[in-house]
DOMI-810884 format. One line per 10 residues: number of its first residue (from 1); for each residue z negated, x negated, y of C-alpha. Coordinates in steps of 0.2 Angstrom, whole numbers, plus 2048, in hexadecimal, padded with zeros to 3 digits. Layout:
BEGIN
NUM> Z/X/Y ~ ...
// end
This chain:
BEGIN
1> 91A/572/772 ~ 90F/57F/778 ~ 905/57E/78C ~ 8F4/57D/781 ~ 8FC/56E/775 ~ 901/565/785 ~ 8F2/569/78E ~ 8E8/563/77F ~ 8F2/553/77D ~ 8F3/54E/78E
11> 8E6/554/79A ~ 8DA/549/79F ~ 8C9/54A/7A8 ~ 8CC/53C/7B2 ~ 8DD/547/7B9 ~ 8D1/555/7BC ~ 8C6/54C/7C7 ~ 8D3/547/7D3 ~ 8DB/556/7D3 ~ 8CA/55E/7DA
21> 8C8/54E/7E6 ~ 8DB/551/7EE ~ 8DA/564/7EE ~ 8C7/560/7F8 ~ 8CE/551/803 ~ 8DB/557/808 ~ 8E9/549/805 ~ 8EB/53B/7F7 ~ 8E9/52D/803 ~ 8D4/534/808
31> 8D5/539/7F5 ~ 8D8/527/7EF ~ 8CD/521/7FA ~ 8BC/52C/7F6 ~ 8C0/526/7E4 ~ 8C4/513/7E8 ~ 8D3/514/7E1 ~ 8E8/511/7E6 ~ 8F3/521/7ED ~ 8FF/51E/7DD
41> 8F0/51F/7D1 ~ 8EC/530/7D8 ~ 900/538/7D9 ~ 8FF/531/7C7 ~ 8F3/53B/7C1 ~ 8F8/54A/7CC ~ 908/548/7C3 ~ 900/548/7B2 ~ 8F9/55A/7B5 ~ 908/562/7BB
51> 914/559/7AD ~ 902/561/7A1 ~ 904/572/7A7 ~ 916/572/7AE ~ 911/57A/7C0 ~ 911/571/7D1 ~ 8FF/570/7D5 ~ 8FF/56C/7E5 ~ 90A/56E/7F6 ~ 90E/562/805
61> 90B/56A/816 ~ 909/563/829 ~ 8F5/562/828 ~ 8F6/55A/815 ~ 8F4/561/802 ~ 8F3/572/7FD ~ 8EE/577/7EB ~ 8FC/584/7E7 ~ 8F8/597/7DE ~ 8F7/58C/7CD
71> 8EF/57E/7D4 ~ 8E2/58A/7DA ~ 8DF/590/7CA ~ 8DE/580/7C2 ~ 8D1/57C/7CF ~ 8C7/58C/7CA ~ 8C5/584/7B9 ~ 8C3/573/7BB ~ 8B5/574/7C6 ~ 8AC/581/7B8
81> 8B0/573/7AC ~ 8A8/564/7B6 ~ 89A/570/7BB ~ 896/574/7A9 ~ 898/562/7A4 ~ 88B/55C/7B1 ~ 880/56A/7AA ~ 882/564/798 ~ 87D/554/79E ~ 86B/55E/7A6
91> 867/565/796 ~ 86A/557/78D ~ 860/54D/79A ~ 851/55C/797 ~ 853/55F/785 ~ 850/54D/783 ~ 841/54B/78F ~ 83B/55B/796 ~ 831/555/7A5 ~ 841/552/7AE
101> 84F/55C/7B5 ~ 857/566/7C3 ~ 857/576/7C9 ~ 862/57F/7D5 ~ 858/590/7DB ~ 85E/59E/7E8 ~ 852/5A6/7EF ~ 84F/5B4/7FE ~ 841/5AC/809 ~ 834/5B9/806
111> 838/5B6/7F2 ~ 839/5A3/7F3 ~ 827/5A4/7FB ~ 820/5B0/7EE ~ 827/5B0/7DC ~ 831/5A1/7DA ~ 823/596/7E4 ~ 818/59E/7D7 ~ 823/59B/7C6 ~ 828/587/7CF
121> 814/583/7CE ~ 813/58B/7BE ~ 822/57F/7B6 ~ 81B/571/7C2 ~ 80A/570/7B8 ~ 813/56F/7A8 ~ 822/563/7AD ~ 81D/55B/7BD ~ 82F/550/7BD ~ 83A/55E/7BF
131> 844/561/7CE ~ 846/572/7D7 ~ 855/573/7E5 ~ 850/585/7EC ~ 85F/58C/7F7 ~ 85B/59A/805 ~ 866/5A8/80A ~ 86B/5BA/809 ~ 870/5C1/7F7 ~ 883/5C0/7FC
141> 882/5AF/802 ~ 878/5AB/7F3 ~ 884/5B3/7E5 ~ 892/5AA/7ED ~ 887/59A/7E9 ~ 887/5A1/7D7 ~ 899/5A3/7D4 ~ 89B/592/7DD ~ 88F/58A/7D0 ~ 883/582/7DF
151> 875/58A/7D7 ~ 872/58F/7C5 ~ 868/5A2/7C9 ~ 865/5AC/7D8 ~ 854/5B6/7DD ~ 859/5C4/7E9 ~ 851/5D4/7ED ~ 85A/5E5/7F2 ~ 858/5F7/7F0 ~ 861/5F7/7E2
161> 865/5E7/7D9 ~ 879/5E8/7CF ~ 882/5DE/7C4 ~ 891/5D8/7C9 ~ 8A3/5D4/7C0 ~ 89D/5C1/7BD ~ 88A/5C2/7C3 ~ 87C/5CB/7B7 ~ 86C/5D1/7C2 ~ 85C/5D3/7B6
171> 84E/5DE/7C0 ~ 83C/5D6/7BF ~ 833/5E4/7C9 ~ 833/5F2/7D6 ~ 827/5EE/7E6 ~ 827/5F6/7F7 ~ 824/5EF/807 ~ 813/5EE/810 ~ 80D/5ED/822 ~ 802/5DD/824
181> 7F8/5D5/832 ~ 7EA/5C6/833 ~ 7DA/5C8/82D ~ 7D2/5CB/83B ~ 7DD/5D8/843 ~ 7D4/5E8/846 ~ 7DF/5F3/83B ~ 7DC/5EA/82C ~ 7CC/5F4/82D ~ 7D4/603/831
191> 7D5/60F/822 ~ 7E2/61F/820 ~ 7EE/616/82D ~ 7FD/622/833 ~ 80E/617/834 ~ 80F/621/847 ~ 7FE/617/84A ~ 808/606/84A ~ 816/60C/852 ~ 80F/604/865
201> 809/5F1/85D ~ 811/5E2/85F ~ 81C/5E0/84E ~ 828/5D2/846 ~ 837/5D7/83D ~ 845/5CF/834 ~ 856/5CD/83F ~ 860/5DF/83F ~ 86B/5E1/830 ~ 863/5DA/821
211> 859/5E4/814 ~ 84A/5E4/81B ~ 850/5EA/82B ~ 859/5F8/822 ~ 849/5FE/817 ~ 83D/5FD/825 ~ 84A/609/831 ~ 84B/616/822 ~ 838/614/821 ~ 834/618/831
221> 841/624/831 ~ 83A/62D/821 ~ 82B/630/82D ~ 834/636/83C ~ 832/625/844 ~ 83E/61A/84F ~ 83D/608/847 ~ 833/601/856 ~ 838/5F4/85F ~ 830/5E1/85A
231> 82B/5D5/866 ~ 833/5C7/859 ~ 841/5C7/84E ~ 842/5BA/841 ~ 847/5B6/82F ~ 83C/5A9/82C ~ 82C/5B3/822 ~ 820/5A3/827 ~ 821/5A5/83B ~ 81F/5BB/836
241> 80E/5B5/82C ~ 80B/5AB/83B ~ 80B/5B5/84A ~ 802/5C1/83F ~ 7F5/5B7/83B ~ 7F3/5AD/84E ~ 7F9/5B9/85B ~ 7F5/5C9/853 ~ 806/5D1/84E ~ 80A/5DE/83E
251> 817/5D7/834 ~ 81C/5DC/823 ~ 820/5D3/813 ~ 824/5DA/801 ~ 814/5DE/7F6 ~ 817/5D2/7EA ~ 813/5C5/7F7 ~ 803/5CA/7F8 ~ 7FF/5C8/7E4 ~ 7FD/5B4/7E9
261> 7EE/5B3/7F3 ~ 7EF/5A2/7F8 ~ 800/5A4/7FF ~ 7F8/5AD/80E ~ 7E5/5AD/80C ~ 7E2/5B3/821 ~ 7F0/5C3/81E ~ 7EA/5D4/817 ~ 7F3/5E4/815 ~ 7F1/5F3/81F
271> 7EE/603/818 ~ 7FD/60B/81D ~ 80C/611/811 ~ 81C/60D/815 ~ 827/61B/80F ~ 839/617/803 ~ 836/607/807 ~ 838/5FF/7F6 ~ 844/5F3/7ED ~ 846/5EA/7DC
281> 844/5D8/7DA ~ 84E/5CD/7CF ~ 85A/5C0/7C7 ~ 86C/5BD/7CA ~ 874/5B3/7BD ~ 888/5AF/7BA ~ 88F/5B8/7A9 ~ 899/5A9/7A5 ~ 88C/59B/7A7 ~ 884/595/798
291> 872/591/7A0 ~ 869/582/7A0 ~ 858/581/796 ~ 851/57D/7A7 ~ 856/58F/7AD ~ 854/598/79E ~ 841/592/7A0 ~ 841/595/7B1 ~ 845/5A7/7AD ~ 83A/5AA/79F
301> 82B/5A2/7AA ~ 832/5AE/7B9 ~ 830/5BE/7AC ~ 81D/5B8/7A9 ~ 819/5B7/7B8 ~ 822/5C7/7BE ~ 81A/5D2/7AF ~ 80A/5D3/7B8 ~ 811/5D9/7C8 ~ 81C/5E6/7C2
311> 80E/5ED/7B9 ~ 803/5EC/7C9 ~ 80F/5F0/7D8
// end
């Protein structure tokens, strides 16, 4: 008999699940416990898979149980199969009643407070029931969280946005970054401001290393400028908006942010070009992930709003 006859015939879901549950405990004995079961019920099961696919699936060692290099890839699988089980179960749960659902969204800060902020109160008028999970971090962190299958689509900017092997990237717009202070500070008045002018105020920048820190060096750079130095560093775009807006300091924040005036109604931008300082701004989305209908019309909301910014940045 052939491995897919056997596997056909014998392989359970039930088998799969404990498998997962060992390989994540760590022993049989925590294993049998998370799932309220006996020991002998779970090396039962164990020994159902590996009689299935004729492999040892997992090894014995002084700190507990190691999945094997098959075990390992059985895991790989199994979890995309339960993944895409509990999925089917979403868009069941939408297709038959659209006001419900979940969402699992990464997001940049700067994007999670601009564009996807934007598309979640436009879906949250039409389908106030559904859930929206929105998951922070930097666009490796974040496609990590893709090919994991914690969340179901990625926003994340960059210079140049790629496809990877298993990830596609779909570009919404291009925008630069702009220089921004309070309201009230006196360079908002200021008209035909040099970047050198700036170069002496008190500034708040993203931590060295990221993105921004990179295209604001090559800006400055560009204009035969050091990057000066900032009295706060801080990933966190609400506490940049708010020492710009209380204490007086320049911050900067991608155009796009701007587009939503009640966002930040006391910030305005100065008139002050910051040179190469662009990136693109889109989706990342696994190649071999049937999306949900809750993403699909996240996406396709996302392009509507995004059409009016890329025609206007």
């Amino acid at each position: 008999m052939q491995l897919s006859d056997r596997i056909g015939r014998r392989l359970k879901l039930h088998d799969l699940h404990v498998l997962i549950t060992v390989a994540q405990a760590g022993s049989m004995r925590k294993a049998a416990t998370l799932l309220n079961t006996t020991q002998p019920a779970i090396s039962r099961s164990i020994a159902e898979l590996e009689g299935a696919f004729g492999v040892r699936l997992l090894d014995r060692n002084p700190q507990g149980i190691e999945p094997t290099q098959y075990g390992r890839a059985l895991l790989r699988r199994s979890v995309a199969v339960f993944d895409e089980l509990k999925q089917s179960g979403q868009d069941i749960e939408f297709l038959s009643n659209p006001q419900a659902g979940e969402l699992r969204i990464g997001s940049g800060a700067a994007l999670a407070e601009g564009i996807v902020l934007a598309v979640i109160e436009r879906l949250a008028r039409q389908y106030p029931r559904v859930v929206y999970h929105v998951v922070a971090g930097s666009l490796r962190a974040l496609n990590d969280e893709l090919r994991e299958r914690r969340i179901e689509l990625a926003f994340s900017a960059a210079p140049h946005l790629i496809s990877e092997e298993d990830l596609d990237a779909e570009v919404l717009f291009e925008e630069p970054l702009v220089v921004v202070a309070g309201k009230d500070n006196p360079w908002v008045r200021r008209r035909n401001i040099r970047l050198a002018d700036l170069v002496n105020e008190p500034w708040a920048w993203h931590a060295p290393g990221g993105i921004y820190y990179s295209l604001l060096s090559e800006a400055f750079r560009a204009s035969g400028l050091e990057l000066p130095r900032a009295t706060v560093y801080t990933d966190a775009t609400s506490v940049r908006m708010r020492l710009a807006t209380d204490q007086g300091f320049l911050t900067f924040v991608p155009a796009s942010m701007l587009k939503f005036p009640t966002r930040h109604p006391a910030i305005r931008k100065l008139r002050v070009e910051l040179p190469v300082a662009y990136w693109q701004v889109g989706i990342y989305t696994p190649k071999n992930r049937t999306l949900s209908p809750l993403a699909r019309l996240f996406i396709e909301t996302t392009r509507a709003v995004a059409q009016p910014l890329a025609n206007g940045l």
